[in-house]
C-alpha positions in Angstrom: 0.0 0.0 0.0 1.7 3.1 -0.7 2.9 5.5 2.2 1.4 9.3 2.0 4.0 11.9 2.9 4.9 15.1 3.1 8.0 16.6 1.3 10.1 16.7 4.6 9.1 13.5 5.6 11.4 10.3 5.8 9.2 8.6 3.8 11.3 5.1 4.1 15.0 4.0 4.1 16.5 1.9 1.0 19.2 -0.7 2.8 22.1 -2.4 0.5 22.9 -5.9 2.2 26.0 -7.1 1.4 28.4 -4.9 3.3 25.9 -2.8 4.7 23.5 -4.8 6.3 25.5 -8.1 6.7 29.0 -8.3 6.6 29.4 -10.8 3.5 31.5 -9.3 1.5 34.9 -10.8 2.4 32.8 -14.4 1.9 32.6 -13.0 -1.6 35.6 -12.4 -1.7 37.0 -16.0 -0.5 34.7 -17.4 -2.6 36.4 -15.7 -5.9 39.8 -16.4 -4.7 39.5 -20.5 -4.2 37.2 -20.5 -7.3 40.2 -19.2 -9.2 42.9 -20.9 -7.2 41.0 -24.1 -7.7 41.1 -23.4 -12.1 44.3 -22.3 -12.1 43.3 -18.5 -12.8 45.2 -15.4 -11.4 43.0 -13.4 -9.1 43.7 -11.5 -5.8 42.1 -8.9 -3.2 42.4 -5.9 -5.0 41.0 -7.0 -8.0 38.1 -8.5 -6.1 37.6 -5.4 -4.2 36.9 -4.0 -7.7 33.0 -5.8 -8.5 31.9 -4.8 -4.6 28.4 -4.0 -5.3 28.2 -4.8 -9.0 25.7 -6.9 -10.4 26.7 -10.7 -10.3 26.3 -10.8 -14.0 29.2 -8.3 -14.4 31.5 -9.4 -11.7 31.3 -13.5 -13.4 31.8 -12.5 -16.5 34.7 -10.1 -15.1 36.2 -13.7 -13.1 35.9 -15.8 -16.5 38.1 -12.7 -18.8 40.3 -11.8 -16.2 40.3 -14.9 -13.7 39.9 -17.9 -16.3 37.1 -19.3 -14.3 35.6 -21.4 -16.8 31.7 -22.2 -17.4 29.1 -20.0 -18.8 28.0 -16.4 -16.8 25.1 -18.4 -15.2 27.5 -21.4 -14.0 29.7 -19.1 -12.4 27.2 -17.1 -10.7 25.3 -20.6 -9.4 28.4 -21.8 -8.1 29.2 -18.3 -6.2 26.1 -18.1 -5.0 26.6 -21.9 -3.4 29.5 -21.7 -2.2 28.4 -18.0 -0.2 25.2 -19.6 1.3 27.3 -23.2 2.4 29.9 -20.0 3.9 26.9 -18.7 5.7 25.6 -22.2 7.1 29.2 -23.2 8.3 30.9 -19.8 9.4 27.7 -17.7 10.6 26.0 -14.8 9.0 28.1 -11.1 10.5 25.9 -8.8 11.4 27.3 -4.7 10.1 27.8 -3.1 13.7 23.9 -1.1 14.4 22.7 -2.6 11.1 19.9 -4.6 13.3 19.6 -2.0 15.9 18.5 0.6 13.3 16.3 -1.7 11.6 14.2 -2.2 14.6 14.2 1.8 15.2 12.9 2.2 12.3 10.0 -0.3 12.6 8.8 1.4 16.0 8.6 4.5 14.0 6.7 3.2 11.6 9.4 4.2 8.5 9.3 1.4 5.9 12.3 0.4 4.7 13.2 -1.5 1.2 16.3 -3.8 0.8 17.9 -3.4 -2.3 20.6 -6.1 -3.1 22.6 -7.3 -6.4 22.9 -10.6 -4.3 20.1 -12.7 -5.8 16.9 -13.6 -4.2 17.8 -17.4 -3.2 20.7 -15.8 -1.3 18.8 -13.0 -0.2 16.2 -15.3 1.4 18.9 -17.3 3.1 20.1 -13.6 4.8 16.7 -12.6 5.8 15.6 -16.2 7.0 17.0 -15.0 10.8 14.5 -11.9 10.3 11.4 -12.8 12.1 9.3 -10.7 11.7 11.2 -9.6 7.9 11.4 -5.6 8.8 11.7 -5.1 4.8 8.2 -4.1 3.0 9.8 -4.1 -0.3 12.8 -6.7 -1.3 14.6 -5.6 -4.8 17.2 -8.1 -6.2 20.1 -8.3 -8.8 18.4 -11.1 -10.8 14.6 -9.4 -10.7 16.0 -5.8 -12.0 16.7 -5.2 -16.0 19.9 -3.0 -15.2 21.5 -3.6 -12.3 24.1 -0.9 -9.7 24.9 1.7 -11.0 22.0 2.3 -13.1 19.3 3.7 -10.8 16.9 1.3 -11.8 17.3 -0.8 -8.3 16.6 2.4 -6.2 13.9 3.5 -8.5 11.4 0.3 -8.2 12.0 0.0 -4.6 10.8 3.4 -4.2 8.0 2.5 -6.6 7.2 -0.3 -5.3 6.8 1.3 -1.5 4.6 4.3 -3.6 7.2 6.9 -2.3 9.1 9.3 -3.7 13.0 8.7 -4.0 13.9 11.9 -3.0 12.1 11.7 0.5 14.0 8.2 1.0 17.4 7.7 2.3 19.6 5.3 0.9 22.3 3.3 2.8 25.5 1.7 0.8 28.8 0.9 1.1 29.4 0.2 -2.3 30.9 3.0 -5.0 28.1 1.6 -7.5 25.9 1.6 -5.1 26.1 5.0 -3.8 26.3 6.1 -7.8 22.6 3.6 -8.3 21.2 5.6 -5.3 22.7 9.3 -5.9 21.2 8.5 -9.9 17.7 7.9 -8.6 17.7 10.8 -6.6 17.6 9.5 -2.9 19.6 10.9 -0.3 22.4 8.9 0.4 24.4 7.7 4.0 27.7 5.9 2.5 28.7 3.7 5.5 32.3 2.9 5.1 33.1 -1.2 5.1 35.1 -3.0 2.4 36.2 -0.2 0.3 36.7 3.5 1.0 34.2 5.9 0.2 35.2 9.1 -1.1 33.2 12.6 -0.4 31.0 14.4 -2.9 28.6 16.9 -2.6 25.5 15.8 -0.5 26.8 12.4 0.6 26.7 11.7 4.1 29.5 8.9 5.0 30.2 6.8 8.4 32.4 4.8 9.2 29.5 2.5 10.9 26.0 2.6 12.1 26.5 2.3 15.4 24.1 5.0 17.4 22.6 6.4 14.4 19.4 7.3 14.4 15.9 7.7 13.1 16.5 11.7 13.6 19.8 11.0 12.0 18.0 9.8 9.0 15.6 12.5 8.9 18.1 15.0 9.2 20.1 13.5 6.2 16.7 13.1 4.0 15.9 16.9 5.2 19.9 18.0 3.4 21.5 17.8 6.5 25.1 16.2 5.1 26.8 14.2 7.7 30.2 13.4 7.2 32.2 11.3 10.0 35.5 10.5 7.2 36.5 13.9 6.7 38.7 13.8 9.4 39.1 9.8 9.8 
């Protein structure tokens, strides 16, 4: 049902998950590393640290030019995705520090909030399944969207989809394409600083956690209010 609001209003907060709201990014990571290990390919951190937050599509085909992972886009994707869920069961699912805490804030508020993920939905699903009640009204995924982070098109359904208004929404990431997906659909945006460093720009709010921030906070933000904790990090 969409949410009325008023142009000051925090009409609902658009989460990324991997790296934002669960810390799964060096599973990625791992996961890229033995895959090429394991084929023989040449592959390392830095190079990995280079598809956070792309769509799987782009980062697979990236590992089969640049890695020699071998198999189709769709193969290599599969087995990525397998291998980060069998990480999950075995090594536990890291929570980002005030990820959860926030997310319940924002449920006694009453402020929806969207998840919007390149992670695909049988992954996504897996993340979520410890979230009982699931605090996420809207659920946007890398293999439901046409064009995928950077393109605003993730940011721009999940504000459709909640009937809000991007610009009254604020976005959290901790991706560069993320941040670019979110800034392009015209949400205010709170880069939290994780796998990769986030660089300032004009009207981007950066932490380096979300640890004690709050629904104000967010409100704040959404009204212009640019928060920046790096500057002097």
């Amino acid at each position: 049902m969409p949410h009325t609001t008023t142009d000051t209003d925090l009409a609902a907060v658009l989460w990324d998950m991997d790296g934002t709201l669960v810390d799964t990014e060096p599973y990625w990571i791992a996961v890229e590393l033995a895959m090429s290990a394991e084929q023989g390919g040449t592959w390392d951190e830095s190079l990995a640290e280079d598809l956070v937050g792309l769509p799987l599509q782009v980062s697979a085909a990236e590992l089969q030019r640049r890695a020699g992972l071998r198999g189709t886009v769709e193969e290599i994707i599969d087995e990525m995705i397998a291998r980060v869920i069998d990480k999950i069961a075995t090594e536990g699912l890291p929570w980002r520090p005030g990820a959860r805490e926030l997310l319940t804030e924002l449920g006694s508020a009453g402020v929806p909030c969207a998840l919007v993920t390149m992670s695909w939905r049988r992954l996504t699903d897996v993340v979520l399944a410890g979230l009982d009640p699931c605090p996420f009204e809207v659920i946007v995924t890398g293999d439901e969207v046409t064009q995928g982070k950077p393109h605003p098109e993730p940011y721009l359904r999940a504000a459709e989809e909640l009937g809000v208004d991007p610009a009254a929404c604020v976005a959290i990431e901790d991706s560069l394409p993320g941040l670019a997906s979110a800034e392009a659909s015209g949400a205010a945006v709170l880069g939290v600083q994780a796998k990769v460093p986030i660089p300032a720009a004009p009207g981007r709010s950066r932490l380096s956690s979300l640890t004690g921030v709050t629904v104000a906070q967010l409100r704040q933000i959404v009204g212009g209010s640019v928060q920046d904790r790096l500057l002097h990090a």
